[in-house]
N, CA, C and O atoms as a Tinker XYZ file with bonds, in Angstrom:
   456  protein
     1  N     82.306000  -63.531000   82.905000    73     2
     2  CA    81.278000  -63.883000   81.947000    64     1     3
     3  C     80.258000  -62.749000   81.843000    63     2     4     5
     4  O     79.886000  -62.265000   82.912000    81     3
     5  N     79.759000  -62.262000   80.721000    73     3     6
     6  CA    79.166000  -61.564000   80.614000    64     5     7
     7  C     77.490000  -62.064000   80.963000    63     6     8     9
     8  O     77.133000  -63.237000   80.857000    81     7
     9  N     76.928000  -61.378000   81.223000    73     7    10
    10  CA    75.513000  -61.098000   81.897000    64     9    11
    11  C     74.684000  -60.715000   80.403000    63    10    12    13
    12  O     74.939000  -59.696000   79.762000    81    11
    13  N     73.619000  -61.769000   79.979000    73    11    14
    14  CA    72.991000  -60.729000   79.121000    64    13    15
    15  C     70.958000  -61.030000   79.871000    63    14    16    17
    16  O     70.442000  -61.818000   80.663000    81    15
    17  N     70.556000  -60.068000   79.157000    73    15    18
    18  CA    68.733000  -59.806000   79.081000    64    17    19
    19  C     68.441000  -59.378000   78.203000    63    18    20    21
    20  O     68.776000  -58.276000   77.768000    81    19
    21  N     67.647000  -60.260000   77.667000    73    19    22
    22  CA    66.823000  -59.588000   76.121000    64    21    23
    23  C     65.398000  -59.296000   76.947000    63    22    24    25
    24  O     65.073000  -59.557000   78.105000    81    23
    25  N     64.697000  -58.647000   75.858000    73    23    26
    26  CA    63.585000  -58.237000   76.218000    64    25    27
    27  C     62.458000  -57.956000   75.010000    63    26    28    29
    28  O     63.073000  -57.849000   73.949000    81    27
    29  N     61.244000  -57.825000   74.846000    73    27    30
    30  CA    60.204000  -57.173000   73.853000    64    29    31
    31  C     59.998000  -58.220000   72.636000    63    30    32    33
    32  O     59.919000  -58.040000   71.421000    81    31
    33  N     59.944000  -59.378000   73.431000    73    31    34
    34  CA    59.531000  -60.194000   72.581000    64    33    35
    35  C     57.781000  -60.109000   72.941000    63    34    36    37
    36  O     57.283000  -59.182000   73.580000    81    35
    37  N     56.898000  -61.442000   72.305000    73    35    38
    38  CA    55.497000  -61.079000   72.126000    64    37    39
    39  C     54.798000  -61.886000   71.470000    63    38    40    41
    40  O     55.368000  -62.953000   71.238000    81    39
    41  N     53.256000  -61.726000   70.885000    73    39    42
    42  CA    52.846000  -62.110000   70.043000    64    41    43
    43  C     52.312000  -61.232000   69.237000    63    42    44    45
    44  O     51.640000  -60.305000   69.687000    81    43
    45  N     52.557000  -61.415000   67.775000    73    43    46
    46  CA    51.944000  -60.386000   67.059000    64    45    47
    47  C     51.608000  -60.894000   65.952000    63    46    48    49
    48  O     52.022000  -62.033000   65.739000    81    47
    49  N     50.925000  -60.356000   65.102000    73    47    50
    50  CA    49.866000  -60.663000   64.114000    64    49    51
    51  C     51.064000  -60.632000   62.620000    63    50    52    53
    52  O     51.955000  -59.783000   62.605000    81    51
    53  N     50.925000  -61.591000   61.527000    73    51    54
    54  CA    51.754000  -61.273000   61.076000    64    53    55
    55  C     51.345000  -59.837000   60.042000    63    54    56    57
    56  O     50.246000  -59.340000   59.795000    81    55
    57  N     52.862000  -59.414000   59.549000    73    55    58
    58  CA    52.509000  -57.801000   59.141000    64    57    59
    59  C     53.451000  -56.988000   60.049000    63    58    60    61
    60  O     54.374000  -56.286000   59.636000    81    59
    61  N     53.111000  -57.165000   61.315000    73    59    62
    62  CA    53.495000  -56.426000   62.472000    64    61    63
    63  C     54.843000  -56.134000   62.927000    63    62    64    65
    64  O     55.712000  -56.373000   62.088000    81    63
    65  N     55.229000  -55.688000   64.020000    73    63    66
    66  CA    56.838000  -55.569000   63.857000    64    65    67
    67  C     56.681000  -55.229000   65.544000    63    66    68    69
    68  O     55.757000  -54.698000   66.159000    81    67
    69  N     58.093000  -55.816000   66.037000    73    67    70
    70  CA    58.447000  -55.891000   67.220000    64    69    71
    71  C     59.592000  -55.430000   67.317000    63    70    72    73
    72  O     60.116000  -55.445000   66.203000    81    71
    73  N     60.433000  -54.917000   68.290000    73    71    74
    74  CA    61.691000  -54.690000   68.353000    64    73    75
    75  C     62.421000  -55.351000   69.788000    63    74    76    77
    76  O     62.164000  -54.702000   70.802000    81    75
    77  N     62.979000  -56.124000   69.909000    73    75    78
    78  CA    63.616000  -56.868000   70.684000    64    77    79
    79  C     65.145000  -55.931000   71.443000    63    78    80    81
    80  O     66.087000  -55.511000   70.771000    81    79
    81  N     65.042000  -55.835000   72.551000    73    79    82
    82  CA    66.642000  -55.524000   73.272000    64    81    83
    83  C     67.636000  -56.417000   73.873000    63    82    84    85
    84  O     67.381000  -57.620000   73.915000    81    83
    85  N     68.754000  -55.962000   74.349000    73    83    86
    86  CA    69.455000  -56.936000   74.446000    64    85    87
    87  C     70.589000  -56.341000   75.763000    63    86    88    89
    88  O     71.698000  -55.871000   75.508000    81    87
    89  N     70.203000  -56.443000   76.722000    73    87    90
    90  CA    71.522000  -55.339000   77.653000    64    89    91
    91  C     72.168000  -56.205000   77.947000    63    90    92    93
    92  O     71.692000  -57.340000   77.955000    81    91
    93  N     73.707000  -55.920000   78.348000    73    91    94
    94  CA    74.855000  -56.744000   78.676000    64    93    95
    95  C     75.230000  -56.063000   79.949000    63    94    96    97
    96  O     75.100000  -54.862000   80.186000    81    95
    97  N     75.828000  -57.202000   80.925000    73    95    98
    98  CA    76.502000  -56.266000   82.439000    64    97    99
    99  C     77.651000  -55.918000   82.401000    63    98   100   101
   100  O     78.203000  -55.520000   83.427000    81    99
   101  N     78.405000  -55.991000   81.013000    73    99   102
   102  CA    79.291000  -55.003000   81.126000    64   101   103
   103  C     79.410000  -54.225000   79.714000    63   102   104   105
   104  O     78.806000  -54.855000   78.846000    81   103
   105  N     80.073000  -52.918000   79.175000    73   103   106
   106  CA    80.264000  -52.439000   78.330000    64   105   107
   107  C     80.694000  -53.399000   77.518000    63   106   108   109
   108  O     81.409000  -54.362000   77.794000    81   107
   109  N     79.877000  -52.858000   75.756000    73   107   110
   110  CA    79.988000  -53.590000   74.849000    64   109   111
   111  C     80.730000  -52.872000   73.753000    63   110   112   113
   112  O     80.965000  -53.224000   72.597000    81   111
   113  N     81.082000  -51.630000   74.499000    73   111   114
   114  CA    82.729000  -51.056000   73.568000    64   113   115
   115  C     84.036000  -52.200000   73.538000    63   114   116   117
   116  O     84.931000  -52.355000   72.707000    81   115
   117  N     83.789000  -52.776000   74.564000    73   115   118
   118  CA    84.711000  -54.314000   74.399000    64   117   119
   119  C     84.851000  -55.443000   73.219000    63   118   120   121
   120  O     85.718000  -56.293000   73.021000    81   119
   121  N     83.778000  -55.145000   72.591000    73   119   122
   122  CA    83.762000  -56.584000   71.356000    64   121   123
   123  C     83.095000  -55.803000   70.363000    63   122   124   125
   124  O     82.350000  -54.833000   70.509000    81   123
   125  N     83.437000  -56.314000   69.453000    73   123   126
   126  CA    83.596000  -56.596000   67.901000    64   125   127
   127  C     82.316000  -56.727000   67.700000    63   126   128   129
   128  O     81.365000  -55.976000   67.913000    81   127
   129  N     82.440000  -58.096000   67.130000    73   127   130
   130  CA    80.934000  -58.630000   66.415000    64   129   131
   131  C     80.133000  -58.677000   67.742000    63   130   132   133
   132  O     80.651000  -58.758000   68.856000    81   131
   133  N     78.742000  -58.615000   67.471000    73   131   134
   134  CA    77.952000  -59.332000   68.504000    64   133   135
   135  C     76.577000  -59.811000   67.856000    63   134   136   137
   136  O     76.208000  -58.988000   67.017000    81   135
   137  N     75.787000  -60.789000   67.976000    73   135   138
   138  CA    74.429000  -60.541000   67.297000    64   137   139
   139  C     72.998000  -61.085000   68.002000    63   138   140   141
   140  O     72.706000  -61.115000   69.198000    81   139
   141  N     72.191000  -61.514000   66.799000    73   139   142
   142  CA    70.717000  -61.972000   67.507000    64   141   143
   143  C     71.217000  -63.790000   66.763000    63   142   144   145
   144  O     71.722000  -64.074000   65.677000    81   143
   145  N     70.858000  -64.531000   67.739000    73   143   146
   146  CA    70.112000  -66.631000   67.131000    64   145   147
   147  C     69.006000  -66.131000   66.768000    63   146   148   149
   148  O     68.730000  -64.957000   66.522000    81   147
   149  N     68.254000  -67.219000   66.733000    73   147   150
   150  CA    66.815000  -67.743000   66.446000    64   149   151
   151  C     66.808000  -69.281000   66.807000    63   150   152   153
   152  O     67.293000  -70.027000   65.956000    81   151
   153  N     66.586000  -69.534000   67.330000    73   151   154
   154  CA    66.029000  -71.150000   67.169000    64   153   155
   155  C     64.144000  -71.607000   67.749000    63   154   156   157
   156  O     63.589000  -71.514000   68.844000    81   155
   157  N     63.555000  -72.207000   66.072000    73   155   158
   158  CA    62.327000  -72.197000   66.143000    64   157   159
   159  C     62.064000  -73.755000   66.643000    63   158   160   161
   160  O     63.016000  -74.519000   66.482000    81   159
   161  N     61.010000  -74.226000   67.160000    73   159   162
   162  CA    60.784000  -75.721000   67.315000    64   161   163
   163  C     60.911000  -76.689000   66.663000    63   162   164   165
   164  O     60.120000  -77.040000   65.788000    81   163
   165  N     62.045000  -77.341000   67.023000    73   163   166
   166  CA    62.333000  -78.664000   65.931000    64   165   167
   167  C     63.365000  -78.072000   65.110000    63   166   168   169
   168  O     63.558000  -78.818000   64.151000    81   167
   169  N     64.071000  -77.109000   65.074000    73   167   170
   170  CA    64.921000  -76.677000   64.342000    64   169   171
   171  C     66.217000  -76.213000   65.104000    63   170   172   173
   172  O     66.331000  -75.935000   66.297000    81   171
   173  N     67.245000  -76.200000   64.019000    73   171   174
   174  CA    68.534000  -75.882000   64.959000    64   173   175
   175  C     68.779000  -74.073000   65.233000    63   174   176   177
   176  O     68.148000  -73.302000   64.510000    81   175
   177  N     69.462000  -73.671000   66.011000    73   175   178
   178  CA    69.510000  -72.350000   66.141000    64   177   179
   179  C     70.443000  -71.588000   64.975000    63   178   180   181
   180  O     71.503000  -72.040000   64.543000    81   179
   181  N     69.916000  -70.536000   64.628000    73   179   182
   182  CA    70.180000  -70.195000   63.623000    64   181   183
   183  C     71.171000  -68.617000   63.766000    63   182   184   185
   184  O     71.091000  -68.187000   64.917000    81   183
   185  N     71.884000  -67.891000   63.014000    73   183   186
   186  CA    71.731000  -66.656000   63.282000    64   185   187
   187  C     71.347000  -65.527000   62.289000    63   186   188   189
   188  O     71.440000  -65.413000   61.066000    81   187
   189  N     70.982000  -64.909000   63.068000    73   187   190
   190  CA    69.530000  -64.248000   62.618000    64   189   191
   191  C     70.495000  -62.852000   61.519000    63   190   192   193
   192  O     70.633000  -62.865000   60.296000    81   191
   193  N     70.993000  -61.824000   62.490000    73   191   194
   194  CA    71.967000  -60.783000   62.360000    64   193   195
   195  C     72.826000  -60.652000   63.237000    63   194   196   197
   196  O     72.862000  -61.393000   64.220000    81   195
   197  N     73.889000  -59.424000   62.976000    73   195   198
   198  CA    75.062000  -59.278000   63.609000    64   197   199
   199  C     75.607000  -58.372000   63.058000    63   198   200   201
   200  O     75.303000  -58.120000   61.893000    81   199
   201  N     76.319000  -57.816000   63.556000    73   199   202
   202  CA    76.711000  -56.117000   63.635000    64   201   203
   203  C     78.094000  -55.923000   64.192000    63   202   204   205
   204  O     78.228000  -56.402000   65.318000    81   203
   205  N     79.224000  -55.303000   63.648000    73   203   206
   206  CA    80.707000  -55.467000   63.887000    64   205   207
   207  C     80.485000  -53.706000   64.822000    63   206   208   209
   208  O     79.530000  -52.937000   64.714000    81   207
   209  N     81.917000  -53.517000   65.797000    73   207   210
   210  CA    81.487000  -52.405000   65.820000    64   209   211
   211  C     81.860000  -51.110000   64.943000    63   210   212   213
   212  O     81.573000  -49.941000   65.200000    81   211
   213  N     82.358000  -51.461000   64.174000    73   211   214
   214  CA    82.338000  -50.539000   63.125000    64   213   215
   215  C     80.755000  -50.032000   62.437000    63   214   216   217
   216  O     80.545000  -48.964000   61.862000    81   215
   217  N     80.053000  -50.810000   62.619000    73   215   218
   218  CA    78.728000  -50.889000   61.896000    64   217   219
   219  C     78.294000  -51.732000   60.734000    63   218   220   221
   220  O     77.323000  -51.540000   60.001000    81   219
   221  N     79.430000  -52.973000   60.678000    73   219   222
   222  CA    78.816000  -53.688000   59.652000    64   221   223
   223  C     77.977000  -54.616000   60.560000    63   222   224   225
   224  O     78.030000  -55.009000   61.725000    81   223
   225  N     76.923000  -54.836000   59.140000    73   223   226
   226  CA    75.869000  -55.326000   59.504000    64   225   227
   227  C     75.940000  -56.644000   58.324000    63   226   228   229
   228  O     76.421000  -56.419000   57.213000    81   227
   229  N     75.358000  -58.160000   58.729000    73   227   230
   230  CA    74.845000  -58.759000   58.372000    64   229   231
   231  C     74.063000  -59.264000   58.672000    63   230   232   233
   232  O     73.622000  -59.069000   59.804000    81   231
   233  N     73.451000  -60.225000   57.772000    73   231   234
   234  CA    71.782000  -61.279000   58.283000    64   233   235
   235  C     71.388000  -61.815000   57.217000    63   234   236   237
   236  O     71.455000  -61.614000   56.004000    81   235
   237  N     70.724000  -62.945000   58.324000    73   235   238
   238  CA    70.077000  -64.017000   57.305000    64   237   239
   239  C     69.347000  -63.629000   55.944000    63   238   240   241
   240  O     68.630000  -62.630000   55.880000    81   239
   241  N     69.648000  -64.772000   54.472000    73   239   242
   242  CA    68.484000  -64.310000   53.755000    64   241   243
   243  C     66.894000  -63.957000   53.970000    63   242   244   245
   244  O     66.155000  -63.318000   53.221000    81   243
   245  N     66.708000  -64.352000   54.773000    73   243   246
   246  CA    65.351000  -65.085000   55.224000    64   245   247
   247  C     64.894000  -63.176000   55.981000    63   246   248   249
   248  O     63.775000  -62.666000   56.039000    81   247
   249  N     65.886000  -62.730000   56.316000    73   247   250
   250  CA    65.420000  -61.699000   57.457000    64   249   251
   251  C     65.783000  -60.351000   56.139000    63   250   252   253
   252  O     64.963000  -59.439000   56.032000    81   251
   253  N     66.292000  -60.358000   55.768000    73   251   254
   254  CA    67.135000  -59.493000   54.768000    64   253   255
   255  C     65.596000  -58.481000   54.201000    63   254   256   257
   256  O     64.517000  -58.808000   53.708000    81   255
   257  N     66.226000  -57.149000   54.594000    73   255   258
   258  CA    65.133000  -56.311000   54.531000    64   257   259
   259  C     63.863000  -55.779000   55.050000    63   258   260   261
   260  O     63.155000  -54.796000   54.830000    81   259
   261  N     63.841000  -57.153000   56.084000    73   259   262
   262  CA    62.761000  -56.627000   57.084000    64   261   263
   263  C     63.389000  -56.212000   58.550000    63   262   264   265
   264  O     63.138000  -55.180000   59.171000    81   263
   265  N     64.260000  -57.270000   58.938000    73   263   266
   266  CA    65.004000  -57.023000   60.515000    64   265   267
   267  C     66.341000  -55.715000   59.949000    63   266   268   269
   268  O     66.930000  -55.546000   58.881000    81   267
   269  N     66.379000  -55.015000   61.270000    73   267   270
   270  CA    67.211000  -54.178000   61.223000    64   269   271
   271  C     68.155000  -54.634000   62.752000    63   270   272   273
   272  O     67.600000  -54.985000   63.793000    81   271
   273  N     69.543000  -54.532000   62.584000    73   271   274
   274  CA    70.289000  -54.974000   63.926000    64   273   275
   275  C     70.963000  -53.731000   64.465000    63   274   276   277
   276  O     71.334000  -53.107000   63.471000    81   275
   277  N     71.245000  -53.178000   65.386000    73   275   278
   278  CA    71.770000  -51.790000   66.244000    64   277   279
   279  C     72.151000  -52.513000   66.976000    63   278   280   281
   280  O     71.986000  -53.706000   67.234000    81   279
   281  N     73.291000  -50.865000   67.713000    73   279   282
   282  CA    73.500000  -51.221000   68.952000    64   281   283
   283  C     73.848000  -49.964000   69.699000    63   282   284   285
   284  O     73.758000  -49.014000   68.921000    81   283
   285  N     74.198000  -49.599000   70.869000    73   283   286
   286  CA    74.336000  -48.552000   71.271000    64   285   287
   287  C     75.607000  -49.108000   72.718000    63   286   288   289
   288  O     75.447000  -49.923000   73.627000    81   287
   289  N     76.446000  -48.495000   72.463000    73   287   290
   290  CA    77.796000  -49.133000   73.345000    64   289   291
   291  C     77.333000  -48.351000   74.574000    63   290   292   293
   292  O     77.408000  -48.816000   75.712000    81   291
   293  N     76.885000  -47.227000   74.306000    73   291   294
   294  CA    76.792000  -45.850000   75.602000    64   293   295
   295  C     75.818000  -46.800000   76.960000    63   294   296   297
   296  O     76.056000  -46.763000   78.167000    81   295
   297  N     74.667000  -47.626000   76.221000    73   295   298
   298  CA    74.331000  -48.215000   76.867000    64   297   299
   299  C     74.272000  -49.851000   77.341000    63   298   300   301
   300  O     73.474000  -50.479000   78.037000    81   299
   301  N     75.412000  -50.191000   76.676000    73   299   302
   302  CA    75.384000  -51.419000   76.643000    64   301   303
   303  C     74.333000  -52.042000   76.061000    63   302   304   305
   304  O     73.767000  -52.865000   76.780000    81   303
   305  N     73.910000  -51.892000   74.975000    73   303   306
   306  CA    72.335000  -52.961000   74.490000    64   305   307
   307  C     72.584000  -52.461000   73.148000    63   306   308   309
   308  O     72.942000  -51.411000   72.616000    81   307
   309  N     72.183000  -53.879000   72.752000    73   307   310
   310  CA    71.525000  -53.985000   71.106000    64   309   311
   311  C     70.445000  -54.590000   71.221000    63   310   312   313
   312  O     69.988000  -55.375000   72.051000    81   311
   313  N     69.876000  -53.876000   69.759000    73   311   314
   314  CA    68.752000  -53.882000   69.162000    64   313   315
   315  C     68.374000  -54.331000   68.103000    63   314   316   317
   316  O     68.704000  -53.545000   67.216000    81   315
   317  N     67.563000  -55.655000   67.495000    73   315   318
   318  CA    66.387000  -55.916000   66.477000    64   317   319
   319  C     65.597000  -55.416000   66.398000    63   318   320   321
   320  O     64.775000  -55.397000   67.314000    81   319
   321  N     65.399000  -54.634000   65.070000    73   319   322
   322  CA    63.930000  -53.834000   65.025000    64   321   323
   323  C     63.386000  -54.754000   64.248000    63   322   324   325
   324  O     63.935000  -54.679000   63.149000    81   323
   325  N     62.537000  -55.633000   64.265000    73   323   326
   326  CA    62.031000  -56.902000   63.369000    64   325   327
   327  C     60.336000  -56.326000   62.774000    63   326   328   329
   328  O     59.260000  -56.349000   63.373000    81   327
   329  N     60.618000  -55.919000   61.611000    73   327   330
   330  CA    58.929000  -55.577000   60.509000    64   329   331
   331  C     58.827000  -56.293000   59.834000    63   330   332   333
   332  O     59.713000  -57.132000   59.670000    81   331
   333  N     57.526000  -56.285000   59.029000    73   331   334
   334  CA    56.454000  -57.028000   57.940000    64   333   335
   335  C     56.451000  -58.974000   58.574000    63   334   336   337
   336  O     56.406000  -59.990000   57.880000    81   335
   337  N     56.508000  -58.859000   59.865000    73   335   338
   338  CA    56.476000  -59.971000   60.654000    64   337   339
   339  C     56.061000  -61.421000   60.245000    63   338   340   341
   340  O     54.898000  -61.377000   59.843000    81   339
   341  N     56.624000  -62.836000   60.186000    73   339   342
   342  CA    56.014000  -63.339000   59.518000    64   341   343
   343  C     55.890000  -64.992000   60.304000    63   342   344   345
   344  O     56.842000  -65.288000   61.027000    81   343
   345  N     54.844000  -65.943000   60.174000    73   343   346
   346  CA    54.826000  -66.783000   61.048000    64   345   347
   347  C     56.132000  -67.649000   61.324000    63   346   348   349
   348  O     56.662000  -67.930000   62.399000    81   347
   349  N     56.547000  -68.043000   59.792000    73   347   350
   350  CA    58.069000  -68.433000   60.177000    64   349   351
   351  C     58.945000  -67.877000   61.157000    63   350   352   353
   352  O     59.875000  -68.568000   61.573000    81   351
   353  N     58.725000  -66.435000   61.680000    73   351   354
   354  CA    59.576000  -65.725000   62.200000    64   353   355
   355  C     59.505000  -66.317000   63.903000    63   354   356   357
   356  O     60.045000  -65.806000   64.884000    81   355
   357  N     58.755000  -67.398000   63.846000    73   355   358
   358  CA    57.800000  -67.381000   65.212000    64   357   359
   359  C     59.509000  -68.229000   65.417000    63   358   360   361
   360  O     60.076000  -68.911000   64.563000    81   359
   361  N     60.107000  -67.826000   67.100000    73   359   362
   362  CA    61.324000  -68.734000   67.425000    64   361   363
   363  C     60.786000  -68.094000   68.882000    63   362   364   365
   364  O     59.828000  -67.429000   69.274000    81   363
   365  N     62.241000  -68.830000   69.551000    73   363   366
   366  CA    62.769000  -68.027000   70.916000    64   365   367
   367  C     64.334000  -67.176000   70.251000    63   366   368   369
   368  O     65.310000  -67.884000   70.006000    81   367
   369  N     64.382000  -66.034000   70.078000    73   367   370
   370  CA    65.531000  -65.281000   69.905000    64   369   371
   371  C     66.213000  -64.889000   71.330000    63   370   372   373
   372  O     65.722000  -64.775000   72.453000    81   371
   373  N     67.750000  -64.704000   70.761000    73   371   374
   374  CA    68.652000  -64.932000   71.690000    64   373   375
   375  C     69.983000  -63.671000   71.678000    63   374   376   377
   376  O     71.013000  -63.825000   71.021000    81   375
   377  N     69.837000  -63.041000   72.119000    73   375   378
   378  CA    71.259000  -62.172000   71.660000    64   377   379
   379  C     72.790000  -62.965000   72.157000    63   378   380   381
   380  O     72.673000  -63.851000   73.003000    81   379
   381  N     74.084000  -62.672000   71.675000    73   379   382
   382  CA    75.199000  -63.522000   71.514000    64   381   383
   383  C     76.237000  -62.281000   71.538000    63   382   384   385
   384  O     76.385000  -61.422000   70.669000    81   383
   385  N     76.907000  -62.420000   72.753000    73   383   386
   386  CA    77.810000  -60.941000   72.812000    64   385   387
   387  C     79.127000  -61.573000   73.417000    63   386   388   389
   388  O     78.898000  -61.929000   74.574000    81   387
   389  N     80.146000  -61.778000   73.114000    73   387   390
   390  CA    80.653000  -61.288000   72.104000    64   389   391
   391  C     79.737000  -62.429000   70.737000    63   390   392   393
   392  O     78.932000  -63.201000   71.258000    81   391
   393  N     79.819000  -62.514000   69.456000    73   391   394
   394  CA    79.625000  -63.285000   68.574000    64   393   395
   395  C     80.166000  -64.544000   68.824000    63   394   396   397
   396  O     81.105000  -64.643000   69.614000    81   395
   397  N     79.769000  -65.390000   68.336000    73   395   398
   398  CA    80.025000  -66.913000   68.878000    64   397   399
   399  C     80.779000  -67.358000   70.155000    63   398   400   401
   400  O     81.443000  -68.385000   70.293000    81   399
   401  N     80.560000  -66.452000   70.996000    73   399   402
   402  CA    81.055000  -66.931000   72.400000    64   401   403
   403  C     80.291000  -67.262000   73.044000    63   402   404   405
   404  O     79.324000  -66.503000   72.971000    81   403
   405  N     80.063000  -68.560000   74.144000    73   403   406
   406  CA    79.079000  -68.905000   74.951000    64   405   407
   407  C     78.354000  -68.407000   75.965000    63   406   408   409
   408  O     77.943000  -68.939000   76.996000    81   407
   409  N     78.238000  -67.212000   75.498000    73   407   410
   410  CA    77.508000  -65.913000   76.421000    64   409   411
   411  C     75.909000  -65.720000   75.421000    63   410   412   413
   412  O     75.879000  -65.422000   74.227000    81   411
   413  N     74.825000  -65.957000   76.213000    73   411   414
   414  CA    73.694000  -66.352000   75.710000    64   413   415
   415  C     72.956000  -65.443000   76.787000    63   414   416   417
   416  O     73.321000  -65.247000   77.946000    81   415
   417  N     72.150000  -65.075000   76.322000    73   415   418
   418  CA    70.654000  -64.198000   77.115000    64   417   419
   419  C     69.963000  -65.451000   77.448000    63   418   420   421
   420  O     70.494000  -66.537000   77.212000    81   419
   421  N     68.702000  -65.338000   78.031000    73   419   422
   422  CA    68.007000  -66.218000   78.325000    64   421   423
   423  C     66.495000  -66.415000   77.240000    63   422   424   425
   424  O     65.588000  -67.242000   77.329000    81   423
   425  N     66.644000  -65.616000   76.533000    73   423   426
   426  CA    66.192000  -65.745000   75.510000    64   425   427
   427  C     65.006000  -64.891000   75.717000    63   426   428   429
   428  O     64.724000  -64.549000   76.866000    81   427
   429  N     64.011000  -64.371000   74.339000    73   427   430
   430  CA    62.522000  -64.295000   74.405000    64   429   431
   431  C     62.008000  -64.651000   73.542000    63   430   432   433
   432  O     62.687000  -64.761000   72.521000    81   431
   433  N     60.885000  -64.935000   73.495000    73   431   434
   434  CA    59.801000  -66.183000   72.519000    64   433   435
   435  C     59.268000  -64.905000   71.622000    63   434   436   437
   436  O     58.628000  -63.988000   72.137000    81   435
   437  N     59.560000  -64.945000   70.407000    73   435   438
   438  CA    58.633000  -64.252000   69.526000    64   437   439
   439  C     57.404000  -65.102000   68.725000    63   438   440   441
   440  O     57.740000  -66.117000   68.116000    81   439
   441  N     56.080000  -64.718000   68.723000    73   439   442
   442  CA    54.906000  -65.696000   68.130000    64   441   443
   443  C     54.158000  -64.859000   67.327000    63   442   444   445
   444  O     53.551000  -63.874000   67.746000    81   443
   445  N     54.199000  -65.338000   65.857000    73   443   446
   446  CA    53.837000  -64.519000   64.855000    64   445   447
   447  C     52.329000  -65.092000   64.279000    63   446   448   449
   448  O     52.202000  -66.268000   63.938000    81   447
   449  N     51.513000  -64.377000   64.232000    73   447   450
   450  CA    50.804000  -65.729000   64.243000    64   449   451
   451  C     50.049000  -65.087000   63.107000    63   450   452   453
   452  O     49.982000  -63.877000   62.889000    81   451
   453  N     49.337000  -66.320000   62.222000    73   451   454
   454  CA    48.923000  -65.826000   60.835000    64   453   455
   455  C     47.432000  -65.256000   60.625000    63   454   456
   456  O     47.075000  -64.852000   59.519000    81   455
């Protein structure tokens, strides 16, 4: 089972921009898709983006144009660069490696606040 840690979550003002990581304990030259959830309070978990390793990229309407999704295999970790920040954005995000496999980070709380 893979090992994950996210990290650089926060509170920030909305406007603002955070960038969230994501390391795995083992190489992520191994899989394909991998991406970021979201799940905000009272709501179901969502996914946010996701990134093949070829470099396709998708994501939510909702995120489309502000979040950017990476990754870097050399080091095992991907990356959300999340700008123009917005209170909706407020969740606990989760990275998901491989893509829909039950390999979950422990999450970090992003709080956007207006």
């Amino acid at each position: 089972q893979v090992q994950l840690v996210e990290s650089g979550g926060g509170l920030v003002q909305a406007g603002g921009s955070l960038r969230l990581s994501c390391t795995a304990s083992t190489s992520t030259y191994r899989f394909n898709a991998i991406g970021w959830h979201r799940q905000a309070p009272g709501k179901q978990r969502e996914l946010v983006a996701s990134t093949s390793y070829t470099g396709v990229t998708n994501y939510a309407d909702s995120v489309k144009g502000r979040f950017t999704i990476s990754r870097n295999n050399a080091k095992s970790t991907m990356y959300l660069q999340m700008n123009s920040l917005k209170p909706e954005d407020t969740a606990v995000y989760y990275c998901n490696v491989p893509l829909n496999s039950p390999n979950w980070g422990q999450g970090t709380q992003v709080t956007v606040s207006s």
